[in-house]
Wavefront OBJ file of the C-alpha trace (Angstrom):
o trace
v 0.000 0.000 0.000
v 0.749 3.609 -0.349
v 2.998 5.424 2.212
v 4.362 9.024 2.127
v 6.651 8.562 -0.645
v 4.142 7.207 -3.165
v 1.490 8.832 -4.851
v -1.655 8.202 -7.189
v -2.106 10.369 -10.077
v -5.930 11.082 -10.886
v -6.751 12.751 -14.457
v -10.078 14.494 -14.840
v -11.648 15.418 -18.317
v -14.071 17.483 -17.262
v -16.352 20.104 -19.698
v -14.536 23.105 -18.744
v -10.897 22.065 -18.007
v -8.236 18.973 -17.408
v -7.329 18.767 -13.877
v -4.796 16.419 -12.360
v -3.712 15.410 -8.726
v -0.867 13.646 -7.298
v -2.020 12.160 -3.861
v -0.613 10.611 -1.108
v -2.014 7.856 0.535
v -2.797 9.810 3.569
v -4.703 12.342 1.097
v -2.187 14.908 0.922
v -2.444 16.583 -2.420
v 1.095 17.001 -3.718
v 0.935 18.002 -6.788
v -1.805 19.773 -9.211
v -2.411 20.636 -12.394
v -4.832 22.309 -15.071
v -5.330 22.962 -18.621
v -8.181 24.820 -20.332
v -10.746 22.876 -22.467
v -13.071 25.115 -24.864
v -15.739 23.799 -27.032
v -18.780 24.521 -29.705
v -22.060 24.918 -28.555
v -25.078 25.224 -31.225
v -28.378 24.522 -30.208
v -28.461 20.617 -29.749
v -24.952 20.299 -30.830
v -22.116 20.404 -28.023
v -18.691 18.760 -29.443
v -15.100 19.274 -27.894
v -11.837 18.425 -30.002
v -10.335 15.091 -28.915
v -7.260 16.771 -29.653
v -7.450 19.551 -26.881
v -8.091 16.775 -24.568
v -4.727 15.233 -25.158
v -2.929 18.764 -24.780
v -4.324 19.252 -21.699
v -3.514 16.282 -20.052
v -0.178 17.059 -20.975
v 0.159 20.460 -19.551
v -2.152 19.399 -16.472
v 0.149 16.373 -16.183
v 3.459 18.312 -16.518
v 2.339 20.699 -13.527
v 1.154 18.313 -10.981
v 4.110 15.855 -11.387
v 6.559 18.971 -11.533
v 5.041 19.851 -8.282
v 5.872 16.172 -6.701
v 9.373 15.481 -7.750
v 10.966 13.844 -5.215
v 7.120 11.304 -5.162
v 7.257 8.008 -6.856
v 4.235 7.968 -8.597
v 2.346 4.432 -7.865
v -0.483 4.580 -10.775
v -3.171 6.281 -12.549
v -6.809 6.459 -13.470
v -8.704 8.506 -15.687
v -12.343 9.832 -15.948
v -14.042 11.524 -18.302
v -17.541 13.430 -18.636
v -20.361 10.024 -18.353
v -21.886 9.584 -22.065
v -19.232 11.779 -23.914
v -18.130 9.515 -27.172
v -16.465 9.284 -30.296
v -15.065 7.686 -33.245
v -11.529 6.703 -33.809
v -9.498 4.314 -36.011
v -8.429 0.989 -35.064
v -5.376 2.385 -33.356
v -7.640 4.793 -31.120
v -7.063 7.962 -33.188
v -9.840 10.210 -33.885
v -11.640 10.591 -36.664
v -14.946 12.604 -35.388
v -15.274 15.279 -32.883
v -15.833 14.003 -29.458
v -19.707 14.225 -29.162
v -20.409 15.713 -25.313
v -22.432 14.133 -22.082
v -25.400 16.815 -23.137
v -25.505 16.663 -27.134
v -29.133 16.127 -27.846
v -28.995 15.595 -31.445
v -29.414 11.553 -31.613
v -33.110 12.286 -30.201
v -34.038 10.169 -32.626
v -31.599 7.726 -32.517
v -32.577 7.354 -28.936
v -35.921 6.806 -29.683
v -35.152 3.810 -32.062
v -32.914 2.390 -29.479
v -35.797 2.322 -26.833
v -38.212 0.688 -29.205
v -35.434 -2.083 -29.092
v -35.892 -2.315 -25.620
v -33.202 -0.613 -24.175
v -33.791 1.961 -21.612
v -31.740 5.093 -23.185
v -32.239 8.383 -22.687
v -31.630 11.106 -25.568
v -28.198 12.056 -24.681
v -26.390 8.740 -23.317
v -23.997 7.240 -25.990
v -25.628 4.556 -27.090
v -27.657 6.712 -29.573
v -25.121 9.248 -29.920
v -22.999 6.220 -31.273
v -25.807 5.059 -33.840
v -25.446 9.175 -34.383
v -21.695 8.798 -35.162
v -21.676 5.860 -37.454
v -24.196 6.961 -39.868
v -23.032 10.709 -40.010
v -19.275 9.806 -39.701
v -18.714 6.055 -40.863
v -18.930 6.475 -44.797
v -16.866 3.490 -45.460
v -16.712 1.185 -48.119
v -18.410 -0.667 -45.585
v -20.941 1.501 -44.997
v -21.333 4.053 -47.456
v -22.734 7.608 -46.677
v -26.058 8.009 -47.513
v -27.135 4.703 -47.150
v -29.758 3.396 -45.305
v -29.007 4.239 -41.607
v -30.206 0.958 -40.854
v -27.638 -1.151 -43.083
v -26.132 -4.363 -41.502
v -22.446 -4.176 -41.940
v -20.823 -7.601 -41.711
v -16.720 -6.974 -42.029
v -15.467 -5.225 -38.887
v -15.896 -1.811 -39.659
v -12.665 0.722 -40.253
v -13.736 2.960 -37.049
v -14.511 1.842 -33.534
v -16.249 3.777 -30.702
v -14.384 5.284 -27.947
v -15.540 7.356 -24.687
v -13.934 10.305 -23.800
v -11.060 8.172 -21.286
v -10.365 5.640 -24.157
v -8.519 8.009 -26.316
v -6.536 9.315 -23.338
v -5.616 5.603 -22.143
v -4.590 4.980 -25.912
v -2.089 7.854 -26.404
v -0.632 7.133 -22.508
v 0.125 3.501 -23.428
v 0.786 3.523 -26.578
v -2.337 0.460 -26.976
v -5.735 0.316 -28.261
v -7.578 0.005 -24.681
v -11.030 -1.571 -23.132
v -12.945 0.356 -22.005
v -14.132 0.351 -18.250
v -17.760 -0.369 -17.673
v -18.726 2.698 -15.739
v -18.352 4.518 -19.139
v -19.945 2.085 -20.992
v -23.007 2.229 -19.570
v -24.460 5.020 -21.186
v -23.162 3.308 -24.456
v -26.122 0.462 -23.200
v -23.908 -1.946 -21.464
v -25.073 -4.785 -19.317
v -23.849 -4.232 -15.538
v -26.268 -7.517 -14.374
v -24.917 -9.773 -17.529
v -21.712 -8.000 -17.265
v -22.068 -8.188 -21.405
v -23.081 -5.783 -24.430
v -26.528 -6.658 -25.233
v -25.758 -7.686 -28.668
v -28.838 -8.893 -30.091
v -30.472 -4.883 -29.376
v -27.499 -3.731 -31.335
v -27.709 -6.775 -34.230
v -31.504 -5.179 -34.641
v -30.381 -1.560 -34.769
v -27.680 -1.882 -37.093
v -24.693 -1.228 -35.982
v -21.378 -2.764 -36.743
v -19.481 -5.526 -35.789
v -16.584 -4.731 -33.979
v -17.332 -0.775 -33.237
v -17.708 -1.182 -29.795
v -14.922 -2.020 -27.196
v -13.853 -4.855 -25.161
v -15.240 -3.926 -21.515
v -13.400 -4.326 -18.164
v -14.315 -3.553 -14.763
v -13.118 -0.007 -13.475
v -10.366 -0.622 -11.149
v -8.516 -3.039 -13.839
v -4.897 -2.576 -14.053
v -4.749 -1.905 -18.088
v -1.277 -1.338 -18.890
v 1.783 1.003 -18.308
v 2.615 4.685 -19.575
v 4.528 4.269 -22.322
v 8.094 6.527 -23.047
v 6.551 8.589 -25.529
v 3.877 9.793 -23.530
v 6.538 9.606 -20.535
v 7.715 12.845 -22.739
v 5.099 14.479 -23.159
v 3.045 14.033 -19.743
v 6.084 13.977 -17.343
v 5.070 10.539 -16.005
v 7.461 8.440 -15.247
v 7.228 5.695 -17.972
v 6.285 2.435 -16.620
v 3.594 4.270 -14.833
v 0.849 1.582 -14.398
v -2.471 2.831 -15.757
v -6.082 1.930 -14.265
v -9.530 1.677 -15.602
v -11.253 4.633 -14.307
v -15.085 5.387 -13.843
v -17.121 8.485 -14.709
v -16.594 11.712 -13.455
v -19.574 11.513 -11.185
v -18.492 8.206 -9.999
v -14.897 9.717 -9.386
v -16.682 12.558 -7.333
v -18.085 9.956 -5.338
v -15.025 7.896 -4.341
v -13.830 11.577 -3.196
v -16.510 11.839 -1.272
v -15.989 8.705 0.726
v -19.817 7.927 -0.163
v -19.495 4.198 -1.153
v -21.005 2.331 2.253
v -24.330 1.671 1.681
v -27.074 4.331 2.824
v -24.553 7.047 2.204
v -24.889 9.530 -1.189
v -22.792 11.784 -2.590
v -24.586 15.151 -4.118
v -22.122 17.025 -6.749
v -22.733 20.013 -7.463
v -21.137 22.050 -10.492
v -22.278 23.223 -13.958
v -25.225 20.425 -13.316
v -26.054 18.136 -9.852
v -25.802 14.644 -9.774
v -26.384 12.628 -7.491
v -25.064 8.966 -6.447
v -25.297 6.664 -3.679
v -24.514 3.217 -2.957
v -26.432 0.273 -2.306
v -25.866 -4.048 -2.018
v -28.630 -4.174 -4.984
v -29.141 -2.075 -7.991
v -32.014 0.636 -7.336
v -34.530 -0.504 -10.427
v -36.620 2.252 -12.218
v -38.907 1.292 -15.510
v -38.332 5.046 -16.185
v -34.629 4.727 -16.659
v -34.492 7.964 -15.291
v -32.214 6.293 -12.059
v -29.282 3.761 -13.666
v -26.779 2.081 -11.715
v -22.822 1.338 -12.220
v -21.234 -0.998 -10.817
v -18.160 -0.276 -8.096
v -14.857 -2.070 -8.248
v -15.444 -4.618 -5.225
v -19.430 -5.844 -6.550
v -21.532 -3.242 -4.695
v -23.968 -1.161 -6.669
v -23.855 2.900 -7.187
v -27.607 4.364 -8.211
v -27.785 7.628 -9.035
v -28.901 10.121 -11.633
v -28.278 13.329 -13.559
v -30.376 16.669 -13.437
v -30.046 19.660 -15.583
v -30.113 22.053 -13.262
v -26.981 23.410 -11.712
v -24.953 26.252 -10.933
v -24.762 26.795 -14.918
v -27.536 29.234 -14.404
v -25.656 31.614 -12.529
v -22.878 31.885 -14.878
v -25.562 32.477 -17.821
v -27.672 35.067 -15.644
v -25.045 36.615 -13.987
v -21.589 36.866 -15.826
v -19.216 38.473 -13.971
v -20.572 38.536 -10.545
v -18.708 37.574 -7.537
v -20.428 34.741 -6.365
v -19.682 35.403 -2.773
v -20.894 39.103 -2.774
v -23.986 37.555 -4.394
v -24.480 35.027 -1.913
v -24.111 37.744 1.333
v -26.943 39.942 -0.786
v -28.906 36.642 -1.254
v -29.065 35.948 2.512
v -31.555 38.748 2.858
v -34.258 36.489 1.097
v -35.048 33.196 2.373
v -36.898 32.194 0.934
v -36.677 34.490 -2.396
v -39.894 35.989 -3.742
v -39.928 33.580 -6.503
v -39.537 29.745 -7.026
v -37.411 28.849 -10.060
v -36.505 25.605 -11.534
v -33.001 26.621 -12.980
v -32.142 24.186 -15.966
v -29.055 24.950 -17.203
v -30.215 24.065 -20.699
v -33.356 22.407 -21.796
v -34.823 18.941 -20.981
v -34.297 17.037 -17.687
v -33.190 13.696 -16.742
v -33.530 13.513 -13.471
v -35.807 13.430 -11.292
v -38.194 12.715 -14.291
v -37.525 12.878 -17.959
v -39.018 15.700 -19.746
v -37.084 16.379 -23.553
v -39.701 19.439 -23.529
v -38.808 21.129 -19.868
v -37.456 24.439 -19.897
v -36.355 26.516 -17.009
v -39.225 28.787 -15.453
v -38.957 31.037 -12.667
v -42.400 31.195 -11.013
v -43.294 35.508 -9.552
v -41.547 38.387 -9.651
v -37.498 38.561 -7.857
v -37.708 42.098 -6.239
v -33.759 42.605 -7.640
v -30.902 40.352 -9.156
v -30.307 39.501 -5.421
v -33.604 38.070 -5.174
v -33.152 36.040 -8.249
v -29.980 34.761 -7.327
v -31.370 33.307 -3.800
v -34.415 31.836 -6.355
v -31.858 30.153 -8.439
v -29.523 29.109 -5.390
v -32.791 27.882 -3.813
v -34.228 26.351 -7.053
v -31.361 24.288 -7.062
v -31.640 22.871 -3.864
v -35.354 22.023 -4.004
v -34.879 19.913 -7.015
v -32.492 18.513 -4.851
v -34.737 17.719 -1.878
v -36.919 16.497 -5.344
v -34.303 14.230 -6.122
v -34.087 12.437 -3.015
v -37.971 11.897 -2.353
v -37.499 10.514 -6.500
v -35.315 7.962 -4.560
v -36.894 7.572 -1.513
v -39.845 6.429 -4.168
v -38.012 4.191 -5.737
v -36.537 2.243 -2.711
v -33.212 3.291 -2.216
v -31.630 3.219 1.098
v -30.843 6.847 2.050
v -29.838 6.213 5.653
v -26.205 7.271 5.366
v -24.799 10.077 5.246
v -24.716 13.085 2.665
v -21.904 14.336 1.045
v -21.479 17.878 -0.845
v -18.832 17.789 -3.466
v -18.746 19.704 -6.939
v -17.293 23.122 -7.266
v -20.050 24.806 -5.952
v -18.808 23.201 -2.676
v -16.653 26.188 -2.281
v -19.359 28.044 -1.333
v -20.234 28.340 2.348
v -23.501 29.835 2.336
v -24.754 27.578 -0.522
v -23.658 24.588 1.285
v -25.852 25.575 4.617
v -28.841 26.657 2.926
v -29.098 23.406 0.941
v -28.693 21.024 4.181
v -31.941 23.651 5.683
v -33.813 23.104 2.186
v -33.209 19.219 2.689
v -33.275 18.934 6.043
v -30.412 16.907 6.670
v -26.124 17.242 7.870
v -23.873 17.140 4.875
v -20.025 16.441 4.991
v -17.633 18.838 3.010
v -14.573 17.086 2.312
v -11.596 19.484 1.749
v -10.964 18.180 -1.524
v -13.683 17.876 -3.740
v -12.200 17.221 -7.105
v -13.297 13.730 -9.169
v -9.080 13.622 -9.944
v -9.123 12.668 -6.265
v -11.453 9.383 -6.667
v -9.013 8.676 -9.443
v -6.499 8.791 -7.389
v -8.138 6.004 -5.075
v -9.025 4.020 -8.119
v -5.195 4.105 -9.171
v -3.979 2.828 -5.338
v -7.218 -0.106 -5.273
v -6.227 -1.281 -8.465
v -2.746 -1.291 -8.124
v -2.897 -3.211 -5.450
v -5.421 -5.127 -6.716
v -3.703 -5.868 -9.535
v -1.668 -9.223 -7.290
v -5.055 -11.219 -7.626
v -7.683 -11.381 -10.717
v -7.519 -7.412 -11.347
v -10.710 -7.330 -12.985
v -12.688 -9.404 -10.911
v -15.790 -8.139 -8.843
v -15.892 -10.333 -5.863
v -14.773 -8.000 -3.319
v -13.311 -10.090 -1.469
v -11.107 -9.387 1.379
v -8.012 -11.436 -0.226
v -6.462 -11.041 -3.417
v -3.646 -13.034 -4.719
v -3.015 -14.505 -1.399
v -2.485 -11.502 0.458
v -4.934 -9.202 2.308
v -6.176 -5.870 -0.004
v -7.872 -3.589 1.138
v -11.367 -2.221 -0.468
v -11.778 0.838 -2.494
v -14.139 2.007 0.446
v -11.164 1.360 2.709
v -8.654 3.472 0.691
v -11.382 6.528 0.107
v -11.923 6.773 3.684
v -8.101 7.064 3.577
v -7.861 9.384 0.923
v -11.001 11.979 1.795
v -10.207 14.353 4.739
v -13.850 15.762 6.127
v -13.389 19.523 6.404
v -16.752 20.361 8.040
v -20.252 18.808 8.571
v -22.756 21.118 8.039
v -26.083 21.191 10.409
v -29.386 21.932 9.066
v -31.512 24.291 11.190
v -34.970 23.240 11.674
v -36.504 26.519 11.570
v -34.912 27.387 8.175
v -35.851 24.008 6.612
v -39.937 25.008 7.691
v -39.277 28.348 5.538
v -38.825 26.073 2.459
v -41.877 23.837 2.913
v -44.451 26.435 1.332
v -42.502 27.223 -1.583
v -40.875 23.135 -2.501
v -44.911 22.327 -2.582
v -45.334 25.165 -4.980
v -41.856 24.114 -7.429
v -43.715 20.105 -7.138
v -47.618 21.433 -7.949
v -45.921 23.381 -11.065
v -43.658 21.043 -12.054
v -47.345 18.171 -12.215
v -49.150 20.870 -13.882
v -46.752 20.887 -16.660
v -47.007 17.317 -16.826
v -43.115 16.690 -16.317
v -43.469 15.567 -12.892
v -45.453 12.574 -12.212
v -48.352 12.513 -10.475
v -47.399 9.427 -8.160
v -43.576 10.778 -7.563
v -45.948 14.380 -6.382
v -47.469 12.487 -3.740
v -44.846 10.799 -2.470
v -43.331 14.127 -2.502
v -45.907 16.060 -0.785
v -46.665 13.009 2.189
v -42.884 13.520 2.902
v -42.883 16.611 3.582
v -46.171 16.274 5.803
v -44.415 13.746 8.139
v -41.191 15.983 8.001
v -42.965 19.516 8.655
v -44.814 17.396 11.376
v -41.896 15.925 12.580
v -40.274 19.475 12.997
l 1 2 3 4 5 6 7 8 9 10 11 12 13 14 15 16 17 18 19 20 21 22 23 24 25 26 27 28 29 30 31 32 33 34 35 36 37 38 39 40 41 42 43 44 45 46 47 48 49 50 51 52 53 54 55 56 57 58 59 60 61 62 63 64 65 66 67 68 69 70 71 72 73 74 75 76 77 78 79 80 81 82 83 84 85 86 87 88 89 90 91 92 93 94 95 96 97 98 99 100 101 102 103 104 105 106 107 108 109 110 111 112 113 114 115 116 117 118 119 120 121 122 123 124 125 126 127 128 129 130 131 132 133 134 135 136 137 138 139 140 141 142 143 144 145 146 147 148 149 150 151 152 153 154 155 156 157 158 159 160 161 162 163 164 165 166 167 168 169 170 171 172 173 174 175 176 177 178 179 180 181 182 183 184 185 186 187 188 189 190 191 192 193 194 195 196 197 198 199 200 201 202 203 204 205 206 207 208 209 210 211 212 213 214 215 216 217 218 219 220 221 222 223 224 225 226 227 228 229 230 231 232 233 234 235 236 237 238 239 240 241 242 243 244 245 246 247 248 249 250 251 252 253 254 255 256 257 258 259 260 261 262 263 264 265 266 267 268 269 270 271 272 273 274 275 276 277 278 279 280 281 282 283 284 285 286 287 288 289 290 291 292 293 294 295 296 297 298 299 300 301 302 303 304 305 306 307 308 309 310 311 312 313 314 315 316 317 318 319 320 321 322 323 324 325 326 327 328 329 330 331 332 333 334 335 336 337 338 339 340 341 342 343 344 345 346 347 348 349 350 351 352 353 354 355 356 357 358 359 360 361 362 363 364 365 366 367 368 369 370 371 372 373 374 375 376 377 378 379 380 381 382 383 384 385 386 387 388 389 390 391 392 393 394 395 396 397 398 399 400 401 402 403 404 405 406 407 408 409 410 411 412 413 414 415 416 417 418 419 420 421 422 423 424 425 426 427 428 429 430 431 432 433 434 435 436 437 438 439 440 441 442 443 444 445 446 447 448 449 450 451 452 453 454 455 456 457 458 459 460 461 462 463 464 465 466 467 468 469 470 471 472 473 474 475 476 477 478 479 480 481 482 483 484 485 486 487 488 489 490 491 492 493 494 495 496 497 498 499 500 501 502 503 504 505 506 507 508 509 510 511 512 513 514 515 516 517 518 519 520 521 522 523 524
């Protein structure tokens, strides 16, 4: 196991930026890095340039091992943005632009996919792959322009890879697997532990576009010397199979006993918990991956999301805004603050838009509505599970970058009634970081196996829970105050009786809803 002279490297490809940490097995952070990542937005269309990711690993890389000389870095892990895909050649390079976690433009595509059975929504990979091969894969095998449905039968000239995959490739040099918390999206079978081939025989797509699959946690391969130059890792480096970046903010969080959840909050909230069984939902609107050691992580993905202030306010200082804001709880409106439109969790509406229900007296007014907005849908989220079945016993955890802010943090425990942990490092590279040290170690028994059992290769090992809890340093526990959390009873009824009236909400998840926060405003 790790001691102070060894650390894990976690890579992050996140929407805005590459980040990178070098961590101790304590969780010291000795070394960090970032690199810019831009990208085209048009309507339905959001696409990054595979190429900028591999720059900024680079330069993220080059800074947070520069900052650790005198470290011996033990391994890496990579995650990427969940559902963000692409198409490369059969060496892993490129050949279409990396199609991002929120392009909605295989709607369709999505659509067909579902009539197959599979439970897809409209921007997981799956259909952005079907997307990708007819738009992109005008081969001799499959021509442009013909019919999107056409059977190919030689192993096509492309193959799909998720955002990690083409990282992974260029750090060792070989075509990789890809890790089946990324695959998911792309309609892979966590139960069977298998690609539901027959689904994809009946929608057309090739044989041979889609990956090999390994468990996250698998020890892959090593860095290789020519991206030794480039990155500044030492060559020989061994490399992991990571997880999504909302599963990586999770194993940051220390969240991954069951009970406990882990709310991130950044551009867009997500939520994720753990559980001994998968949390089942017809809807599809909850999915589960799979952790490293067997256990089950449910969760789901909302629109909303500190995106809005950025778009309504550019150029504020957030925590000016948030002392003004303190003068109105709760605000004189009720918003729903989608970052862009459609929803996916805690229901699936394609057609929901952001609203923002009365009349903010000023911007400070419509900042608490938005900061509040948030948080309801929040609360929203977790009666959506409580619905469902999912334990919700343990504890919370706030991670994300809007984590950083103190006032946000305590009015969302009063909105949802409930203590959250802060850890003092937040960042998904962190959970990396604990996926690098788990699978290294690992790595002495059957690396990709999900037993979970408590000896690998003949020698003890410990879990990935274990070496989290190691990792993730609890900076404060924030109380809810029961007065506050009455304030925001009047006005979450209001955001659930609009959001039913608009028929995005269903009516069954409104009750369940409303009788919770009955008992709770009882209870208080």
């Amino acid at each position: 196991m790790a001691d102070e002279q060894e650390a894990w490297l976690g890579i992050d490809l996140g929407t805005q930026s590459v980040r990178v940490l070098a961590v101790t097995g304590d969780g010291t952070v000795v070394g960090r890095g970032s690199a810019p990542l831009g990208g085209r937005r048009d309507g339905d269309r959001h696409e990054q340039d595979p190429g900028e990711w591999w720059e900024g690993v680079c330069a993220a890389a080059r800074q947070a091992v520069g900052e650790s000389r005198g470290v011996r870095i033990g391994g890496l892990a990579v995650c990427g943005t969940s559902g963000t895909v692409l198409l490369t050649d059969v060496a892993g390079r490129p050949l279409s632009p990396g199609l991002m976690y929120d392009d909605r433009r295989a709607s369709a595509q999505a659509a067909r996919a579902r009539a197959a059975g599979l439970a897809v929504q409209d921007t997981w990979a799956l259909p952005k792959a079907m997307w990708l091969v007819e738009e992109y894969g005008g081969l001799p095998e499959a021509p442009r322009g013909a019919h999107p449905h056409l059977r190919v039968a030689r192993p096509p000239r492309f193959r799909l890879a998720h955002q990690p995959d083409v990282i992974v490739a260029r750090l060792t040099g070989e075509h990789p697997p890809a890790d089946s918390s990324h695959a998911l999206k792309t309609g892979y079978d966590l139960e069977n532990d298998a690609w539901p081939h027959p689904a994809f025989t009946e929608l057309g797509l090739p044989d041979g576009l889609l990956p090999d699959v390994v468990h996250p946690g698998t020890r892959l391969a090593e860095v290789c010397p020519a991206a030794a130059e480039a990155t500044g890792i030492p060559a020989g480096t061994p490399v992991v199979a990571g997880m999504t970046d909302g599963c990586a903010a999770q194993i940051a969080s220390g969240a991954l006993r069951p009970g406990a959840w882990n709310s991130v909050l950044g551009t867009t909230l997500v939520l994720k918990g753990a559980s001994t069984a998968p949390v089942h939902d017809p809807t599809g609107v909850v999915y589960n991956h799979r952790a490293p050691d067997g256990t089950w992580l449910p969760g789901g993905a909302s629109s909303v999301g500190a995106g809005v202030l950025t778009a309504a306010f550019a150029g504020a200082d957030p925590a000016v805004m948030d002392e003004r804001a303190a003068a109105h709880e709760p605000s004189g409106a009720v918003a729903y603050p989608l970052v862009s439109p459609g929803e996916r969790f805690p229901f699936q509406a394609p057609q929901a838009v952001a609203l923002v229900l009365g009349e903010p007296e000023d911007d400070a007014d419509l900042w608490a509505a938005l900061l509040q907005g948030v948080a309801l849908t929040e609360r929203l989220c977790l009666d959506y599970l409580h619905h469902l079945g999912a334990p919700l016993d343990g504890p919370l955890t706030f991670t994300g970058g809007a984590a950083r802010s103190r006032y946000w943090n305590q009015l969302r425990a009063d909105i949802l009634g409930r203590p959250a942990r802060v850890p003092a490092q937040t960042e998904p590279a962190l959970g990396m970081a604990a996926l690098a040290a788990y699978g290294v170690s690992a790595a002495h028994g059957e690396s990709g196996s999900l037993g979970g059992g408590a000896s690998m290769g003949g020698r003890a090992s410990l879990g990935v829970a274990d070496i989290a809890e190691r990792m993730v340093r609890v900076r404060t526990v924030v109380e809810p105050r029961p007065d506050r959390t009455a304030l925001f009873a009047e006005p979450y009824a209001r955001l659930v009786d609009e959001l039913t009236a608009r028929g995005w909400l269903p009516p069954p998840v409104a009750a369940h809803a409303h009788a919770r926060l009955t008992r709770n405003t009882a209870d208080s």
